[in-house]
N, C-alpha and C positions, 0 to 999 in steps of 0.2 A: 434651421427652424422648421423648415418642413419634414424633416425625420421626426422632431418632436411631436407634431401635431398626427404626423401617420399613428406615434403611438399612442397618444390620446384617444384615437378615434379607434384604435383594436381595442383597446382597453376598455372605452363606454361600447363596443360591441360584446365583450365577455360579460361585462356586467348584463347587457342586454338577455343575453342567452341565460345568465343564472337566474333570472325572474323570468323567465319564459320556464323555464325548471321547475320554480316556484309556484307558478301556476298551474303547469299541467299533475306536481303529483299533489295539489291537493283537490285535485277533480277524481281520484282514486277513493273512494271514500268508505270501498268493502271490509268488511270483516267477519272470521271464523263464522260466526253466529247468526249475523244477515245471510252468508251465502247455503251455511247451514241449513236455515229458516224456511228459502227457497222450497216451493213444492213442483217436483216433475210431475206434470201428468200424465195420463193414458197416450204412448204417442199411436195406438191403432185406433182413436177417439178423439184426434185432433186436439191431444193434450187438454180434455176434459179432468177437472179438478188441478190443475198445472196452474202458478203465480201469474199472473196478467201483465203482459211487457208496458203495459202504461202506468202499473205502478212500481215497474222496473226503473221505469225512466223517473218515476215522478219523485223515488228516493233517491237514488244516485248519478240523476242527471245524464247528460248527453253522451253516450257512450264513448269510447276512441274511434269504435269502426262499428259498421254496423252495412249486413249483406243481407238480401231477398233475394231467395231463387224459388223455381218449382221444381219441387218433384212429386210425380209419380201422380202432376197434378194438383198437388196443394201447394201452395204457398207456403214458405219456409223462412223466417229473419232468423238471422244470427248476429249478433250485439259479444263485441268485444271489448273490456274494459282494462287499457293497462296506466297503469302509473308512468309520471314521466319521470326520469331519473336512473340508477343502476339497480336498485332492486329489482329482482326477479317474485312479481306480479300478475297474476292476471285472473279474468273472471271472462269464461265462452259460455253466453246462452243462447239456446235454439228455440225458438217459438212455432208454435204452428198454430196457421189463418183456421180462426173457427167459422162455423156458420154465420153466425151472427160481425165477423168482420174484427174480431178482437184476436189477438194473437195469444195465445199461452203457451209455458213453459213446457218441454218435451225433454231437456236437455240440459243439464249445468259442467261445467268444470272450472275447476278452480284452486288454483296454485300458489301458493307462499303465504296465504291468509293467515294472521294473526287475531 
């Protein structure tokens, strides 16, 4: 009986994992025409006229990854969005820190978009 119950408990663990699945690709939420939409700005003008990473986040929510570095003296994020599951997925944008402390768009990529 306790072989039984070992299997029960890998079994409500696979299920565990296929809603954990469930969750993360519907947090993917890009398409063709949003990523399209996207405006790069000026990256020698701190991506003046460039999408504003807060209303990056505020349509498609909390990225997968998301990295700050400096270069060359500015402030740099880069926000990575991939879907969970086996499609091949993904949305990289680069932002750069403006004067004013808001970050905009310098940079998109973006792969397998429907």
């Amino acid at each position: 009986s306790s072989y039984r119950s070992y299997i029960d408990s890998s079994e409500r663990e696979e299920e565990k994992e296929k809603e954990k699945e469930k969750e993360e690709s519907t947090t993917f939420t890009w398409t063709k025409a949003e990523f399209d939409a996207l405006k790069e700005g000026d990256i020698l003008k701190r991506g003046a006229g460039g999408t504003k990473y807060d209303d990056v986040i505020r349509d498609h929510g909390k990225p997968t990854d998301e990295t700050t570095s400096t270069v060359s003296g500015s402030e740099i994020k880069t926000i990575t969005y991939l879907p969970g599951g086996s499609k091949y997925q993904a949305v990289i944008l680069t932002f750069s820190k403006n004067e004013d402390g808001s970050f905009l768009l310098t940079s998109k990529i973006g792969t397998g978009l429907e």
